[in-house]
N, C-alpha and C positions, 0 to 999 in steps of 0.2 A: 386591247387597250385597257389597263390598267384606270382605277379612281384618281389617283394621280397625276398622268399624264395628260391632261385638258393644263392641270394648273402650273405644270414644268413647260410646256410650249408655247404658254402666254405669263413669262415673267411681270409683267405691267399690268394685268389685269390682278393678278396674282399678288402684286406689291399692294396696288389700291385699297383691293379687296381687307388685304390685313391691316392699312395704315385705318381705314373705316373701321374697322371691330378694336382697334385701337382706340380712334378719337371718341367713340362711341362711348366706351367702356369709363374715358376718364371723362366726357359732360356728367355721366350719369355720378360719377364718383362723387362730385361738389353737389349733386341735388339729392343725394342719399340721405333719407332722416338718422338721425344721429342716437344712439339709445346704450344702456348699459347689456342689453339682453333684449330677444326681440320680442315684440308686442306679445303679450299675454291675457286677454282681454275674461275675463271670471266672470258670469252673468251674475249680476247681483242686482236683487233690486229689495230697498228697502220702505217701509210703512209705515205711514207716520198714524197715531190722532191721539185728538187732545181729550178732555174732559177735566176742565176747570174745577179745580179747587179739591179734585178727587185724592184721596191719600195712595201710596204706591202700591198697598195692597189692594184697596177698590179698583183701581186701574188694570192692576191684574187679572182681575177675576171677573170684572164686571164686562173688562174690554179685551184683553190680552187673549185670554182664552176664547171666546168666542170666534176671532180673527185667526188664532194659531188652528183651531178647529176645522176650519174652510180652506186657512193655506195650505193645511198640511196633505191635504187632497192631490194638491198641482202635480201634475207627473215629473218624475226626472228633480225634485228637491235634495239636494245633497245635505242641506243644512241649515235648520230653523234656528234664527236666536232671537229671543227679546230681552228690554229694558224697560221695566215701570219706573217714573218718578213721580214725583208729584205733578198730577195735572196730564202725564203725557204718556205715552209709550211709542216704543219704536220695536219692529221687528223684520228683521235681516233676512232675506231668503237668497240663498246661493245654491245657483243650479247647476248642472253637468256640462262641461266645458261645449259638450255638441250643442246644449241645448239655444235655439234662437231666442235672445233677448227680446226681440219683438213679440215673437210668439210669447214667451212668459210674459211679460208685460199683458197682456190682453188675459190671459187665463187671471194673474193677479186681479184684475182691475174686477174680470167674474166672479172673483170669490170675495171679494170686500162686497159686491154688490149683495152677494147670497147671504152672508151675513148681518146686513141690514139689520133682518129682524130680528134677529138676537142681539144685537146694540140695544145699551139703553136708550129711551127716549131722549134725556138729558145730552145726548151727544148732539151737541148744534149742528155739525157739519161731518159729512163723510170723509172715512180714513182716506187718506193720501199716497200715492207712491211715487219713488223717483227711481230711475236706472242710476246705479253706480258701480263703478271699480274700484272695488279695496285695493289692488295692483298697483295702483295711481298714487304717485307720491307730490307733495310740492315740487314746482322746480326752482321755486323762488319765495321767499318769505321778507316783505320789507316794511318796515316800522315807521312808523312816524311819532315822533316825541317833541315834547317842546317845555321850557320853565314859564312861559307866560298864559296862552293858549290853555282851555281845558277840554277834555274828553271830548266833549260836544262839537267842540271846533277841529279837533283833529278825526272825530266819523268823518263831519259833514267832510272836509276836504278829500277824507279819503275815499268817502260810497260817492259824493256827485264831480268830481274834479276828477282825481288817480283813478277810480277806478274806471272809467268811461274811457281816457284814454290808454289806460292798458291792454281792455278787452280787445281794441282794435287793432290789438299788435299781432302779425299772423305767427301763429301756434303758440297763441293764447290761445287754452278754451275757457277757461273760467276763474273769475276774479271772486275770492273771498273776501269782504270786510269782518274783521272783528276785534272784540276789544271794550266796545263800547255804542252807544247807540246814537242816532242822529238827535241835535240840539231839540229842546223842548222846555216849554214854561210849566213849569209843575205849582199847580195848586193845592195844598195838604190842607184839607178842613179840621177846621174844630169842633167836635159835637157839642158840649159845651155852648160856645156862642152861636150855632145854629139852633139851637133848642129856645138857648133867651129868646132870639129874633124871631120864632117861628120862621123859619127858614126849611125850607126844604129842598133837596140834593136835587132836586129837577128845575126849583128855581135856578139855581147857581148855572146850571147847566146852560141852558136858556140864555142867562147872561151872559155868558163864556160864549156862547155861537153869535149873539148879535154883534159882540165885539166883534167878530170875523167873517161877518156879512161882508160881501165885495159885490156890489149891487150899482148900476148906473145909476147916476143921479140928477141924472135930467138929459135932456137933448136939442138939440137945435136940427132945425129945418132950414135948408140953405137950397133953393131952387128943390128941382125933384129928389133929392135925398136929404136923407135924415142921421145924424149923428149921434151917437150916444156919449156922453159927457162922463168921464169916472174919475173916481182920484182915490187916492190907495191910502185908504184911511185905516189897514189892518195893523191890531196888537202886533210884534212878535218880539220884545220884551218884558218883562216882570216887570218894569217900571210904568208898564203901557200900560200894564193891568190890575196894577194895586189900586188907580182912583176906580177902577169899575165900581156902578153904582149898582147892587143886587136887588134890594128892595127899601122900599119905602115904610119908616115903621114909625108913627106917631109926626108925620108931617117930616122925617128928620131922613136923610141917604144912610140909608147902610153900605156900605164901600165892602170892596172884594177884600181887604184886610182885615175887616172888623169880626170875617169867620174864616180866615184863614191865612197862611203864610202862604206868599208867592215870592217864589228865585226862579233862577233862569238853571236849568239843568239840561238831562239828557231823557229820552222817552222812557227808556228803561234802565233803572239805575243797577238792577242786576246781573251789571259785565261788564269786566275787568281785563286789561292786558296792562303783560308787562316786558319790558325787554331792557334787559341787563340791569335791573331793581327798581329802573324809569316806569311811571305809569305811559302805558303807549296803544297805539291804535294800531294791529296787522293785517296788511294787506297778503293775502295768500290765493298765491300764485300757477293754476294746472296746464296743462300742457294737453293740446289737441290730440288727436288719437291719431299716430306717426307723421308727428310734426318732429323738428331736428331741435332736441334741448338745447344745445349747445349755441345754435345759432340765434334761438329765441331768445334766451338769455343775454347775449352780447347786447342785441338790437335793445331789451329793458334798460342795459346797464349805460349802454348809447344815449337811451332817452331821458336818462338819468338828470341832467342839470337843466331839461327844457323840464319836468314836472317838477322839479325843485321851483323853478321861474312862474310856475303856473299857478303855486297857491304862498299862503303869506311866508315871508321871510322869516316868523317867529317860528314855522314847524320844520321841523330836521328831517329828515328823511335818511334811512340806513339801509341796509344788507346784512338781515341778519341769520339768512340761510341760503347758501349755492348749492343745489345739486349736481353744479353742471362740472364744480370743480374736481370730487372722486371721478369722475366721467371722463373729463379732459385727462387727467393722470393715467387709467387704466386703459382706455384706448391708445394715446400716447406710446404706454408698454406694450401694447399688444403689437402696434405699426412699425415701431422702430423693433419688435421680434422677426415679423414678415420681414421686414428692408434685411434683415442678417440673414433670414435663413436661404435668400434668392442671394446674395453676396456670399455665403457659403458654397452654394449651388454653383454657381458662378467658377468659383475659385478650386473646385473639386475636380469639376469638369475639364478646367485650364490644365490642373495640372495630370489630367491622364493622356487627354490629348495632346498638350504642347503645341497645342497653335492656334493663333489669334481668329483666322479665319474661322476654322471651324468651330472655334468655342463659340465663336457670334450666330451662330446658330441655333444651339439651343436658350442662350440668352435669349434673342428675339422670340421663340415659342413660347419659352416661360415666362415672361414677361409680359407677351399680347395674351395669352392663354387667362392669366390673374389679372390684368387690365380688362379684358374684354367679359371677366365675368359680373364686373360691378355693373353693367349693361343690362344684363340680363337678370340681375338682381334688383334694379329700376324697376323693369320693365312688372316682375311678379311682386312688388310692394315689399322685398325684403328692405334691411335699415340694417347703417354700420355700426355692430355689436362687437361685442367681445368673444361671442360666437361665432359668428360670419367670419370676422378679420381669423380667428384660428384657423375653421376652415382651413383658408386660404393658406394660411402658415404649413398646414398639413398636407395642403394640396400640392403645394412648392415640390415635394420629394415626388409626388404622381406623376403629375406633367411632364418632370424634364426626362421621365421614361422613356415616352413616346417617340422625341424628337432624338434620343439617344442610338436609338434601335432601328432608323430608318438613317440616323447617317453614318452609324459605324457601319452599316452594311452595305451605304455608297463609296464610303471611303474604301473599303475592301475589294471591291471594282477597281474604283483608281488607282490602287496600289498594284492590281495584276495589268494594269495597263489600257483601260478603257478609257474614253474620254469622260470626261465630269456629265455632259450631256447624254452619254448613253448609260452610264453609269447609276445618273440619277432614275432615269427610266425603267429601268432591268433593277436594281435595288430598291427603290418606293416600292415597286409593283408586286416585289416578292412577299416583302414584309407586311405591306398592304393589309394582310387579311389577321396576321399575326396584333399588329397595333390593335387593331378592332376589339378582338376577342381579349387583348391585357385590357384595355378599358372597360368592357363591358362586365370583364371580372372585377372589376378594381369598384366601380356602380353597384353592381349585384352586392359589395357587402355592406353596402350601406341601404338598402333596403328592408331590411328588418327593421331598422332606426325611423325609417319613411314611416313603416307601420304600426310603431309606437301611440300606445295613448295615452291620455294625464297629462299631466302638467308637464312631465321629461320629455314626454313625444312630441307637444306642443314647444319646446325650448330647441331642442335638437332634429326637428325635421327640419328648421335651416341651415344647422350645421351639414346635415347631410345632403343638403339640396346643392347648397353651395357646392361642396367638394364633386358631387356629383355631376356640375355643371360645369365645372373648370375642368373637369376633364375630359368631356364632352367637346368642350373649347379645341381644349388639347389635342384629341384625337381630330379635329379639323384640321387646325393647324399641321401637325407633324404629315398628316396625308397632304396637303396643298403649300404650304408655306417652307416646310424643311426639303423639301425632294426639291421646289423650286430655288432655293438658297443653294444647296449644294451644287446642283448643275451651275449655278453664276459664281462662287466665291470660291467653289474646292477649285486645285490645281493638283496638278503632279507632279512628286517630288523630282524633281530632275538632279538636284546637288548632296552634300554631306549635308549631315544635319546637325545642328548648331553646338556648343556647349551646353549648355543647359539640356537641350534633350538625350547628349549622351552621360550628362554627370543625373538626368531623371531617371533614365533607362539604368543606369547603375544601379540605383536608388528600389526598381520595380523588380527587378532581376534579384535582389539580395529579398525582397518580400517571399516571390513566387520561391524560393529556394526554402525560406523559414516556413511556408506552409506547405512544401512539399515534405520537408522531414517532422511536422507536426501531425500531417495527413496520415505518413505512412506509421507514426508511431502511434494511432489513434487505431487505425486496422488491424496491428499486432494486437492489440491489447485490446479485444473487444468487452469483453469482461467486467475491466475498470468502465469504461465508459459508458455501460448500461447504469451498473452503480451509482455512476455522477449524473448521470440524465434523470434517473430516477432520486436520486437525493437533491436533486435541483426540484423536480417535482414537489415531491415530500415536503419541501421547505417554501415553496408559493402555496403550498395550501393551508399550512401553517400559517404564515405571514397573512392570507388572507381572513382568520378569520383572528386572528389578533389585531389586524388594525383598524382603528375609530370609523364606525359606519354613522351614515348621517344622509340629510335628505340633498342636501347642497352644500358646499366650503363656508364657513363665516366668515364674512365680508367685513373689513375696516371702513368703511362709507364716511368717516369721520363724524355720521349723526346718530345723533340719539333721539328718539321721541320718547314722552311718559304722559300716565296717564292718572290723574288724580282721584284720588276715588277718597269718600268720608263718609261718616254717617248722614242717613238722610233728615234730622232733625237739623243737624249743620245751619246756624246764619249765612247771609250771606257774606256780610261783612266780617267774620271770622274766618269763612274760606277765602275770602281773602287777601287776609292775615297770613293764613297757610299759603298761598301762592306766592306771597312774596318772600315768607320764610324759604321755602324751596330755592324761588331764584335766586337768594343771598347767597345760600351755601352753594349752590350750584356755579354761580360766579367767581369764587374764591378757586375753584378748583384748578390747579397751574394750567391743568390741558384743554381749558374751557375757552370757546373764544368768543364763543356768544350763546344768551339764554334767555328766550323768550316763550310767553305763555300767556293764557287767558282761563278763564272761569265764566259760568254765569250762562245766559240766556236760555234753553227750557230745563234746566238743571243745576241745581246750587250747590248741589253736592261734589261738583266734579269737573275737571279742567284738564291742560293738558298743557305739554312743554315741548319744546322744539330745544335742540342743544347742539350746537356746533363745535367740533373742537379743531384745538389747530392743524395744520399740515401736520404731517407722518413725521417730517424732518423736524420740526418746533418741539415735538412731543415724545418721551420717551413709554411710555406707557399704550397699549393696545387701547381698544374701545371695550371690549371686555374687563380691562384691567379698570379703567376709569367708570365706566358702571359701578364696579366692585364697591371703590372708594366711595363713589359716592351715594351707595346703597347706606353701606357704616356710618357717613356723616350725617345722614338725613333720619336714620333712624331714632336720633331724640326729638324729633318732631314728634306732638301729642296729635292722637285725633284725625290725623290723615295717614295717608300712604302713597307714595309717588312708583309709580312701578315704571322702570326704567327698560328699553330695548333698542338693541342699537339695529339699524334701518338697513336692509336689504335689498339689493335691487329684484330678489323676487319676493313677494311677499303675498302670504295666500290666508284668504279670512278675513 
C-alpha cells in the first residue's frame, strides 16, 4: 500500500481534510501584518547627554570622547557615530544583525557606568540610552494648523488630547509630538529694574511659586470626618501675573511688571513646524513591530472626524504624509501578478489537456497549495510583502508540477482501460516516490538563500521559506488530494472527441512536426550550435558585467525626507527663516503635494522635512528627477543646506 491510497479510499475524509488547509490558509490571509518588505529589525541603540551651556567642541572632547572610548569596547559594534551641539551629544551604536538588542542594551548601560569617572563633574545627570530602529519609517504624519489658535494651543491639543487617543490605536507604537512646546507664561526680566529695586532672581522666583501654591484652605469637621476645603486660586495666564507683588520697596508694591515683561507663550520657544508654509504642530505617527500598516492607517483615517470633534473647532487637522499609500499600490501589483500567473496556469493546462474535469484538478492543487501557505505563514510570524506575495508568484509554476505528473500518469491507466479507481491507485503509487524527490530537489535550491546572512539573508530567507513551504503544501496535496480527485472526476473516453480537441490536436501535431525537423537539423549540425551556445555564453557574461550593480532597485515611494544642516552660530529665528524658505520653494514644485518640517529643540542648527509628492499618474517626473529640481532651486538659499533623499522601504543606518 502506497502513501496515497489511505487518502483515495476515504474521498470525505480526504475533501475535509483539504477544504481545512484551505479555510485555514484564508483566516490567516485577512490577519497577516501588512508590510512593504519583511521586518528587518537593526539593533541600534542610541546615547544621549547633556552638558548645559557647553560649546560643540567641549562637548566633544569633554564628553563624546570619553563615552566613544567605553562604547567602542562593546563586542559585535558595526558602527559608532556621534553628534556634538551645543549643550548635547548624541551617539549611535549599530550592532551585528545576530546581536541581542537586550544583551547590548545591558553591556551599553555597563559602559556609560564605567565611564562615569572620566565625565566631568559639571555633568548633572548620567548619559541616557534608548533602543531604536533606523528601518522604522512614519506610517503616518498629521498636522494641525489654524489662523486663530497659536503654537501653544495647537502642542497642548496635540501632546494631551490627539496624542493619548492615537496611542491607543492598535499597531500604534509611538506617537511623536512636534513643532512646538506645550503653553507656558514666560517671564523675561530686566536687569536694569532689578538692580534699581534691589531685586534679586530668587526673590522673583519665590514669588512666581507662591502664586502657584494649591494648598487647602481650611476644613470643616462634620461628625467623624474631616474635610479639606480648596479653591483653585492658581495663575495660568499673563494677566494673572502681571499684578504679582515681588517685593516691597520704600512702603510702595513692586509688581511682577515693574521688572519684567510677561505674555502668555510656549515653554520653549526654540521649535518650529511647518506644513505647506503654515506655522503648524506634527503629530508623527510609528508603527508597532509587525503590526499591518495598512490597516492601522484606515482605522487613524476612520478616527479622523471623532478627533476633529475632540479639540477646538478653530484647529484643522490634515494628512500630510501616507505611507500606507506606495504600499497599497505595490502590493496591489504584486496580487493582481499572482491572480494572472494561476489564470495563466489555469489556461495552459486547459488547453493541453482539453478537459474540464481534469483541468479542475490541478486547479484545485494550485490553488489549496498557495491558499493553505498563508497558514503557515501565520503561524511562523511571516507578513504580506512584496517578497512573500512573489514567492508565491514563483511558486505557481512549482506546484502545478506535482499535481501534473501524478494525473497524466492516472489518465494513462484510463486510457489503457482501467477503471478511474484502480487507476488512481496503481498510478499515485508509482509516481509516489517520483513527486517526493522533484520537491525535495526543487527545496534543496533554495537553501543556500536559507543560509544567507546580512541584510539580503534576512530579506530573502522569506522568500525562500515561502516557496519552500508552498511546495511542501504541494507535495501533500498532489499525494492525497490529486490521486483522490482523479479516481472521482476522471472517466473513460468512451465517444469521439469533440471539435475543439481535434482542431487542438491539429494544432499539437503541426508543433511536435516543427520541433521534430528543428531537432533533427540542430544534430546535423553540431558545430553551429556549440558556436551559438557558446556565443550565448560569451554574451551573459558580457551583459553581466556591463549592467548597473547596486545594493537594491530604487524605489519611487513618492517620499522624500531632508535634512537641514547650518552653521552652528545660526539663530534660532534665522533658522527659521531658512525652514520656511525651504518649504516655499518646496511647495511651488508641480509634483509636490505636501511639505512639512520642523526645527529647534536640543539643536538650532538643524531640522528636517518630510515631502510628499503626487501619485505616479499626477506626475510626470520620477522622485530622482524632482530631487534634482529641486536641489537647483534651493541652492540660492544662503547659510543652509537641505540634503534631500527619497525614502526606501529598506533603509539601513
Amino acid at each position: 500500500m502506497g502513501p496515497s491510497t489511505p487518502f483515495i479510499r476515504r474521498p470525505v475524509a480526504t475533501t475535509l481534510l483539504t477544504f481545512g488547509l484551505a479555510a485555514a490558509g484564508a483566516v490567516a490571509f485577512f490577519k497577516l501584518p501588512v508590510s512593504p518588505l519583511p521586518q528587518v529589525d537593526f539593533p541600534t541603540i542610541s546615547v544621549q547627554a547633556t552638558l548645559p551651556g557647553a560649546s560643540p567642541q567641549d562637548v566633544a572632547i569633554t564628553v563624546a570622547s570619553p563615552l566613544e572610548k567605553h562604547l567602542g569596547q562593546i563586542a559585535d559594534v558595526t558602527e559608532m557615530t556621534s553628534q556634538s551641539s551645543v549643550g548635547s551629544v548624541r551617539i549611535t551604536l549599530q550592532f551585528g544583525l545576530n546581536r541581542d538588542i537586550n544583551g547590548a542594551a545591558r553591556d551599553v548601560q555597563a559602559a556609560i557606568n564605567a565611564s562615569r569617572a572620566d565625565l566631568p563633574t559639571s555633568l548633572r545627570t548620567n548619559p541616557t540610552y534608548k533602543k531604536v530602529n533606523p528601518a522604522d519609517a512614519p506610517i503616518l504624519i498629521l498636522t494641525l494648523t489654524s489662523d486663530t489658535a497659536t503654537r501653544g494651543d495647537l502642542y497642548d491639543a496635540a501632546s494631551t488630547v490627539l496624542a493619548q487617543k492615537l496611542s491607543q490605536v492598535e499597531g500604534i507604537g509611538e506617537v511623536v509630538v512636534g513643532g512646538s512646546s506645550l503653553p507656558a507664561v514666560r517671564v523675561e526680566l530686566i536687569p536694569q529694574a532689578l538692580y534699581k529695586y534691589g531685586i534679586g532672581l530668587e526673590d522673583v522666583r519665590a514669588a512666581l511659586s507662591s502664586a502657584n501654591a494649591h494648598s487647602p484652605k481650611g476644613g470643616i469637621d462634620v461628625g467623624d470626618q474631616r474635610y479639606q476645603v480648596y479653591s483653585n486660586d492658581q495663575a495660568n495666564k499673563a494677566d494673572d501675573y502681571k499684578p504679582l507683588i515681588v517685593a516691597y520697596r520704600n512702603g510702595a508694591a513692586v509688581h511682577l511688571t515693574d521688572v519684567g515683561e510677561v505674555s502668555d507663550g510656549v515653554e520653549n520657544l526654540r521649535n518650529a513646524g511647518l506644513a505647506n508654509g503654515k506655522p503648524a504642530v506634527l503629530i508623527i505617527l510609528y508603527r508597532q513591530p509587525g503590526a499591518n500598516i495598512i490597516s492601522t492607517v484606515d482605522v487613524v483615517k476612520a478616527l479622523m472626524p471623532f478627533l476633529k470633534a475632540s479639540i477646538s473647532p478653530a484647529i484643522d487637522i490634515g494628512l500630510a504624509v501616507d505611507r500606507s499609500t506606495t504600499i497599497r499600490t505595490s502590493l496591489r501589483d504584486v496580487e493582481r501578478t499572482l491572480v494572472l500567473a494561476v489564470l495563466l496556469v489555469i489556461v495552459v493546462v486547459f488547453a493541453f489537456l482539453r478537459n474540464p474535469r481534469a483541468t479542475f484538478i490541478p486547479v484545485v492543487a494550485v490553488s489549496v497549495s498557495l491558499v493553505a501557505t498563508f497558514g503557515v505563514m501565520y503561524l511562523i510570524g511571516y507578513s504580506l510583502d512584496n517578497l512573500s506575495l512573489m514567492a508565491l508568484t514563483v511558486a505557481t509554476g512549482f506546484v502545478v508540477d506535482d499535481a501534473i505528473v501524478v494525473l497524466e500518469n492516472v489518465t494513462r491507466y484510463i486510457e489503457e482501460g482501467m477503471s478511474p479507481l484502480n487507476a488512481a491507485l496503481k498510478g499515485a503509487n508509482e509516481v509516489g516516490f517520483t513527486v517526493l524527490s522533484m520537491s525535495i530537489s526543487l527545496i534543496a535550491v533554495f537553501i543556500p538563500i536559507l543560509m544567507m546572512g546580512g541584510i539580503i539573508g534576512r530579506l530573502f530567507r522569506e522568500f525562500a521559506m515561502v516557496i519552500s513551504i508552498s511546495i511542501m503544501i504541494s507535495l501533500a496535496i498532489s499525494l492525497a488530494t490529486t490521486p483522490m480527485m482523479c479516481a472521482v472526476l476522471l472517466r473513460q473516453e468512451t465517444g469521439e472527441h469533440g471539435r475543439l480537441y481535434v482542431i487542438s490536436e491539429r494544432f499539437f501535431e503541426a508543433m511536435l512536426g516543427f520541433y521534430r525537423r528543428t531537432l533533427t537539423g540542430a544534430l546535423e549540425r553540431p558545430s553551429l550550435i556549440l558556436l551559438v551556445f557558446f556565443a550565448a555564453v560569451g554574451l551573459n557574461v558580457y551583459l553581466y558585467t556591463v549592467i548597473p550593480k547596486g545594493f537594491f532597485p530604487q524605489q519611487d515611494t513618492g517620499r522624500i525626507v531632508g535634512s537641514i544642516q547650518a552653521d552652528q552660530s545660526i539663530s534660532f529665528q534665522l533658522m527659521q527663516q531658512k525652514l520656511a524658505q525651504f518649504g516655499t520653494i518646496i511647495a511651488k514644485d508641480p509634483a509636490v503635494e505636501t511639505a512639512v518640517g520642523f526645527t529647534g529643540g536640543g539643536q538650532t542648527n538643524s531640522g528636517f522635512m518630510f515631502v510628499s509628492l503626487k501619485p505616479l499618474s499626477e506626475r510626470r517626473a520620477n522622485v530622482d528627477e524632482v530631487i534634482g529640481r529641486l536641489r537647483r532651486a534651493m541652492s540660492v538659499v544662503p547659510g543652509a543646506t537641505l540634503f534631500l533623499q527619497a525614502v526606501q522601504d529598506i533603509r539601513v543606518g
